[in-house]
N, C-alpha and C positions, 0 to 999 in steps of 0.2 A: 554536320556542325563544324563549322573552322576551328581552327586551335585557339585563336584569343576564345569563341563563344563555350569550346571544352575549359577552359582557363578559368576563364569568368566563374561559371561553373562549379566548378571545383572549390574554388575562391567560396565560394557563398554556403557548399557543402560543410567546407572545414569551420566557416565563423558562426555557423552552425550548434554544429559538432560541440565548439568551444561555450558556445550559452545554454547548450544543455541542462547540462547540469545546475545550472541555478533555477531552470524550470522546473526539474523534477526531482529536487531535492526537496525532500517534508519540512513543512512549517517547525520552527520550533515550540515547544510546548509546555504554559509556564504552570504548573501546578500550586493552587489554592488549596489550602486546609480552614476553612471559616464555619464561623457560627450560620445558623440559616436565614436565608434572607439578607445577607449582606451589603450584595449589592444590587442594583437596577438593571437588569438582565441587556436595555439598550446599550448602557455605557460599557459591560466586557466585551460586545459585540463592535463597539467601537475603536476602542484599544484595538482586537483585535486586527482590525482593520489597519488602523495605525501603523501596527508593528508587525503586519502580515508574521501573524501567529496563532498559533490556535490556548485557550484557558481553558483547564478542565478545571471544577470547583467541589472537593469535597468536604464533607461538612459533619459538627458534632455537634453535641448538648449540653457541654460539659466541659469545662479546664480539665479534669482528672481523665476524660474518654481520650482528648483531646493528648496528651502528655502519654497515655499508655498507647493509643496507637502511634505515635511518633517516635517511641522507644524500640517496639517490634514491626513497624511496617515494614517492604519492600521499598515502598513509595517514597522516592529524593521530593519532597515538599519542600518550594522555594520560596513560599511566603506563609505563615501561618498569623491568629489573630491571638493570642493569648491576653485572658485580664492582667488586669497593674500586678499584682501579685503574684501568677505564673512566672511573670518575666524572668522574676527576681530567682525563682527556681531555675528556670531554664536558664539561666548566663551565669550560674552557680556550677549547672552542670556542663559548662561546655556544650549547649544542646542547640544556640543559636550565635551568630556569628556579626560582629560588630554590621554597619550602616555606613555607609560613606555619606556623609553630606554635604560632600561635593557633586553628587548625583540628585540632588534632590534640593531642586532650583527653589521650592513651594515651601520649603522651611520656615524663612521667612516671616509666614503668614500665621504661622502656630499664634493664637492666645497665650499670652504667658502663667494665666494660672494654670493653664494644664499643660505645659510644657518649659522645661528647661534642657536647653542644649548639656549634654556631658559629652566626656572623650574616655574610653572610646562611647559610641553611642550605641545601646544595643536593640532599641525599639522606638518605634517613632507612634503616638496616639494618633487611634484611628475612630473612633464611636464612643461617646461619651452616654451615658443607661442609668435608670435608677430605678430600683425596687421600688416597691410597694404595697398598697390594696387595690384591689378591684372589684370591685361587685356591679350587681345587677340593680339601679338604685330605683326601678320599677316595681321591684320585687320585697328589697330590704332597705332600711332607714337604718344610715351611721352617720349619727349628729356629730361623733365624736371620734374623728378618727385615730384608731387604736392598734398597737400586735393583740392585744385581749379580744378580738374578736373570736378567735379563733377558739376562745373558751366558751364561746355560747352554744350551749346545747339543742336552744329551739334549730341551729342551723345544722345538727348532725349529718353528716354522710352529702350537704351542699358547699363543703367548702375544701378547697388543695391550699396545703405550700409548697414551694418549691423541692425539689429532687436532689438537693444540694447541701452539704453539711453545714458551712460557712452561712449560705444564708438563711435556714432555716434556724440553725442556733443563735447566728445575730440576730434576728426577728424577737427569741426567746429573751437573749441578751438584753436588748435596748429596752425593751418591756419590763426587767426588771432595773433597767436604769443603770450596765452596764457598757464595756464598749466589746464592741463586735472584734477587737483584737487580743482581749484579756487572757493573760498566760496565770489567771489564781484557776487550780482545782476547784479550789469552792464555789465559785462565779459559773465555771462552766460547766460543775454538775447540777448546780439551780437548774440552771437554762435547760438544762437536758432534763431534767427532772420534770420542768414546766413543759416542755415540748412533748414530755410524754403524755401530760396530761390532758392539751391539745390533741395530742393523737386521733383520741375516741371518738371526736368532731369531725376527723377529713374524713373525706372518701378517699383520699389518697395522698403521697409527695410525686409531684408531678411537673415536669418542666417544659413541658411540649403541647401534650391536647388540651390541655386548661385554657387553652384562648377558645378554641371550636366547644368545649364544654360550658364556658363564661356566655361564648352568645347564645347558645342555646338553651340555655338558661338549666340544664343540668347541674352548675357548681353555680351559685348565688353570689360567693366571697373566695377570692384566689389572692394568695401571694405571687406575684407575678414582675416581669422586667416592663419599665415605662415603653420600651422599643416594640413590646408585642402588642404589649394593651391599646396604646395609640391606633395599632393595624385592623383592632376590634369595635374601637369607638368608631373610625372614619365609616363603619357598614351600620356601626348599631346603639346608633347616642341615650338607649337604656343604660350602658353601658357606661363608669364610672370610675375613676382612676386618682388616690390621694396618696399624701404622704403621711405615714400614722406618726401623731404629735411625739410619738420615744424619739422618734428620728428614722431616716429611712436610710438602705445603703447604697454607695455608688460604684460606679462600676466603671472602669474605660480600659476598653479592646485596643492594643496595640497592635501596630505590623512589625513584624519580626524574619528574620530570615534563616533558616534552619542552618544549621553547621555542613551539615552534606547537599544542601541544592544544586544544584544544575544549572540553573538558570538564574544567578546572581546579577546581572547585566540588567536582562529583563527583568526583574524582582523589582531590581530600584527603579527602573521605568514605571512599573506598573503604580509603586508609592508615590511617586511623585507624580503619576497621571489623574490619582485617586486623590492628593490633595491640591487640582488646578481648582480653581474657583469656581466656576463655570458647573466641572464635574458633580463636585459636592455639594453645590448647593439642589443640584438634580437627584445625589442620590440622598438627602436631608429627606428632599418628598417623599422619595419611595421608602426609604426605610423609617422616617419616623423617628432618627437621631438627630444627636447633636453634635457636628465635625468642629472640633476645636480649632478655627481659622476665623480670625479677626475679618476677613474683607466680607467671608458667607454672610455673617451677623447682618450686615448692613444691605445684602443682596435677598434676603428673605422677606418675605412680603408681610404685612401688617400683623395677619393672622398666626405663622408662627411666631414669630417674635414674641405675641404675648401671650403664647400657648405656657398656660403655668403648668405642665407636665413636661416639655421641649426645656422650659428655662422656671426651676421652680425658685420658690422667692425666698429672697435673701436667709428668711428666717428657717425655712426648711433647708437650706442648704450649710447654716450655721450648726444642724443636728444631725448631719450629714458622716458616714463614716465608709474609708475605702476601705475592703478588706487588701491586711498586708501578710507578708508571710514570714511565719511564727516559727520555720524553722523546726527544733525536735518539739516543742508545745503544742504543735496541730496534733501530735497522738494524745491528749486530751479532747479535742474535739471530735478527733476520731471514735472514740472510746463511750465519749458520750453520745455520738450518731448511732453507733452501732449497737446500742442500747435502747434507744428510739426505736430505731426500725425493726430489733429484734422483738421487741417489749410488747 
């Protein structure tokens, strides 16, 4: 070999050498803490790609599961979903860490009833949900949809509500013609009182297999989230989903970004990947929600559009109430849950 072809050589050795390491250095790796089913498994696989990175996605059932693992985890969680209400705790305690929105080009596009820019900003709406009923309307006839169902005794041991203090009391709440936020003791020992009474009726409070027990026609009548029940109807149009006339609750899942993440950078990419147009109006399908972006509305086809569960009508949505956070008055709630479920 001549000395330029040892040269050469050498040369191609060391520039080598030098791109190494961005080969075999590990992706980085953005951790999700969401509700289940969130997203559309093609679109993290895309990002992915995107941002040559790997998402890992862990998941709860609950604001409270949700809030007590994030207090004692291990786990730097760089985006979590917390409901409207959580938020309010969580950036109380220092527990999630402003937004820049100068990273997040998609803002934009927010609907303004459910969104208002603040500064600093500490959550940005990701999934907009509403309770309700759902039954088996093959099996049972409700002319009149009601929370009193759940007083009918012909249906003992065929019907769940929810695992949830907040909604299972506001169910009781609005029933007696209260609001799902009320700091009176008296208001919120009725509700508990009535819910106790409901009790003898469920087969359980349940937030999770009541859809697989709904189609299988084990549970007739569930308290349930619109975002599940839709996933039940699309396999099994026995299956029946309203808003009872007290008024139903709503719900909207924010992205937030934990005070200790990792991956702050990535975080906000992935929020603003998650509200491109394109994205959500893909992941509206699979999941069965409703992405609060002005341009989606108009890119959804005939069908949801007038999906009166997707978008319910004006008059159901005037009886409409978000759970907010009550601060020391949720140990009333508390107090009355724990009375329920002990009772």
């Amino acid at each position: 070999m001549t000395f330029i072809s040892r040269c050469f050589s050498l040369l191609l050795f060391v520039l080598a050498l030098i791109g190494a390491p961005s080969c075999s250095s590990p992706k980085p790796t953005l951790y999700l803490f969401a509700w289940s089913d969130f997203f559309k498994p093609d679109l993290v696989a895309e990002f992915e790609n995107k941002f040559n990175c790997h998402v890992v996605i862990d998941t709860y059932d609950s604001n409270e599961s949700m809030y007590a693992k994030l207090k004692l985890s291990s786990i730097n969680y760089d985006i979590i979903f917390p409901s409207n209400y959580y938020v309010e705790i969580l950036q109380k305690q220092k527990m999630i860490q402003p937004i820049d929105p100068q990273k997040i080009s998609n803002i934009k596009n927010y609907d303004p009833k459910y969104f208002k820019q603040t500064s600093p900003l500490s959550a940005l709406p990701f999934i907009v949900s509403f309770s309700g009923l759902a039954y088996r309307k093959d099996k049972v006839t409700i002319e009149d949809p009601s929370w009193g169902v759940f007083g009918r005794s012909d249906l003992k041991g065929r019907m769940t509500m929810l695992n949830d203090s907040r909604e299972a009391l506001g169910a009781a709440l609005r029933y007696l013609g209260y609001s799902i936020n009320t700091r009176s003791p008296v208001e919120v020992s009725k509700a508990g009182n009535l819910l106790l009474s409901w009790r003898k009726n469920l087969a359980k409070f349940e937030s999770e297999q009541y859809k697989n027990g709904l189609a299988s026609s084990e549970f007739l009548v569930v308290q349930g989230y619109s975002i599940d029940i839709m996933h039940v109807i699309n396999e099994n149009p026995d299956v029946s989903f309203v808003y009872p006339k007290e008024g139903a609750i709503m719900s909207i899942d924010y992205m937030a970004i934990p005070t200790n993440a990792h991956n702050v950078e990535l975080a906000h990419e992935f929020i603003n990947f998650m509200l491109e147009t394109p994205i959500a109006v893909q992941n509206i399908s699979f999941t069965n929600s409703l992405i609060p972006l002005l341009p989606v509305y108009e890119m959804l086809d005939e069908k949801k559009r007038n999906d009166p569960i997707l978008f319910p009508s004006q008059e159901a949505l005037e009886k409409m109430e978000l759970i907010e956070d009550l601060q020391e008055d949720i140990q009333l709630y508390y107090k009355a849950w724990d009375k329920v479920k002990s009772g």
